[in-house]
N, C-alpha and C positions, 0 to 999 in steps of 0.2 A: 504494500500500500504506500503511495507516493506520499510524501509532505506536501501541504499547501500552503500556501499564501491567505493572507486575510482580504485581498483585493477581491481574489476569486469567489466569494464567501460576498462580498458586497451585494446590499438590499437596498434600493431607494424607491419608497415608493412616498408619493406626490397624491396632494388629494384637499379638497374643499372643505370646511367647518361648516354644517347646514346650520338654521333652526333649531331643528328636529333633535340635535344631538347634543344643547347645549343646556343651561341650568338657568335659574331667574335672574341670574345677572347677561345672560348671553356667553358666557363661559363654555368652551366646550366640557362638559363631563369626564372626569378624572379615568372615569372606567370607560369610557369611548378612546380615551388615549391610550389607556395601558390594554385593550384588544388591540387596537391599530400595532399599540409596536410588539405585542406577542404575535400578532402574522407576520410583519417585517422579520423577528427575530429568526421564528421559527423555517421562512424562507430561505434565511442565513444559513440558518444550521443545513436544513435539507442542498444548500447549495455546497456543505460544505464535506457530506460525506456519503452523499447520493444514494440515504435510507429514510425511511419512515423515524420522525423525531418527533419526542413529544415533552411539553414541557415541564421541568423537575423541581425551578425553583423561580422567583422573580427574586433576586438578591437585594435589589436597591433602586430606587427609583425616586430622582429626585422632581416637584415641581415648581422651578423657579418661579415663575412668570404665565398669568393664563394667556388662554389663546382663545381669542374671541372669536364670535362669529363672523364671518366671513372670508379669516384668513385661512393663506395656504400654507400648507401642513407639510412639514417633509418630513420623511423617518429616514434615518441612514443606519444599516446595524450590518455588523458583520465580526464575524467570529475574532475572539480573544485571547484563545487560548483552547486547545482540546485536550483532555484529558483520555483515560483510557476508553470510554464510549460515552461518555459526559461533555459537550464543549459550553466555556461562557461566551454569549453574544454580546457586546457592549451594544448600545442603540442611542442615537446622538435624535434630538427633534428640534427640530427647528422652525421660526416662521419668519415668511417674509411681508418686508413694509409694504403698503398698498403702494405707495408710489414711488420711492424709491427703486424698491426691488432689494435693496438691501436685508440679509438674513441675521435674524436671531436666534441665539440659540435657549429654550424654553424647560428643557426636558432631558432628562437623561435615563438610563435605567442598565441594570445588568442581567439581562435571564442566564437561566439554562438550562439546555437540553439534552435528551437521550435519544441516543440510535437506538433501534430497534428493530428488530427483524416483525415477520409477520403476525408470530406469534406472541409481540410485545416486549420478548426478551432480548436484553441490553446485547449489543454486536459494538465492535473494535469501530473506532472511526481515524481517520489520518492525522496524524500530528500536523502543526500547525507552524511555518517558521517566518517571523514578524522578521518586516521591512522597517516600516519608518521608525521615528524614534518614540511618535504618541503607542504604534503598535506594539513595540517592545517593550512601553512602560506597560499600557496595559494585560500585554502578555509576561510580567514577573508580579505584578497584582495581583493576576487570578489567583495564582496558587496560594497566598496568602488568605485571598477569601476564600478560597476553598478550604484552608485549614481553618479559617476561624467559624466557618460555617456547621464543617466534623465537630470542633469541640464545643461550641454553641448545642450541636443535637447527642453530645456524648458518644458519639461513635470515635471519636480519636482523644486520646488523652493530651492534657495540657504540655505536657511535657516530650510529648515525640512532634507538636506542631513548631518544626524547626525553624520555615523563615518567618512566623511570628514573633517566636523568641529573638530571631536576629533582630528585628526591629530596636527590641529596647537593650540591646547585649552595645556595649560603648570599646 
């Protein structure tokens, strides 16, 4: 199984704030966003290891800034890091000014997903080897969320989650 890049793995989807979708302030809905970017995400992933992926956790997900109605909506997510059949998608959101055209960036969040075969059980998916420098940060991140995540649900002890320890080790 080949290594990939996170380019390859790249999700952009583009789309409209209705009415319909938004709160009594005209706000788009918090959970209208976070469906938008678990399709974007889960696109990522399925771009990223050409199986059926299903989602295993939403790590983090911040909302800076709402997104009112009428603006356009971008999702950009693309893989972060893959683990043994596990990958983190980082998912960047962003809107643009009406007139300008200038982008903000509104939203962030980290899922992640599971390859899986037909039968739902976890399959190998391809490692992952980061290009730029945001990719490399956020591919030595993962692993650290993925260790604080284990010892957060007790399935890894505090003491074998190594590069968290490095963090505070001088």
């Amino acid at each position: 199984m080949n290594a990939k890049t996170p380019k390859e793995s790249l999700t952009i989807l583009t789309d409209l704030v209705l009415p319909g979708e938004t709160n009594p302030l005209d706000n788009l809905f918090g959970g209208e966003l976070l469906a938008r970017m678990d399709r974007a995400s889960s696109i990522a992933a399925r771009r990223h290891c050409k199986r059926i992926v299903v989602t295993a956790t939403v790590n983090h997900v911040a909302f800076t800034k709402a997104v009112p109605v009428g603006s356009v909506l971008t999702i950009e997510a693309k893989v972060s890091r893959a683990f043994r059949s596990s990958m983190e998608i980082f998912v960047d959101v962003w809107i643009e000014d009406r007139e300008s055209g200038e982008r903000s960036k509104v939203n962030e969040g980290i899922y992640t997903f599971v390859a899986v075969n037909e039968m739902g059980t976890p399959v190998k998916v391809p490692e992952l080897t980061p290009e730029t420098n945001l990719e490399k940060e956020r591919f030595e991140g993962a692993l650290r969320r993925k260790q604080l995540s284990l010892v957060l649900s007790k399935k890894m002890k505090p003491s074998d989650a190594t590069e968290l320890k490095a963090l505070f080790q001088e």
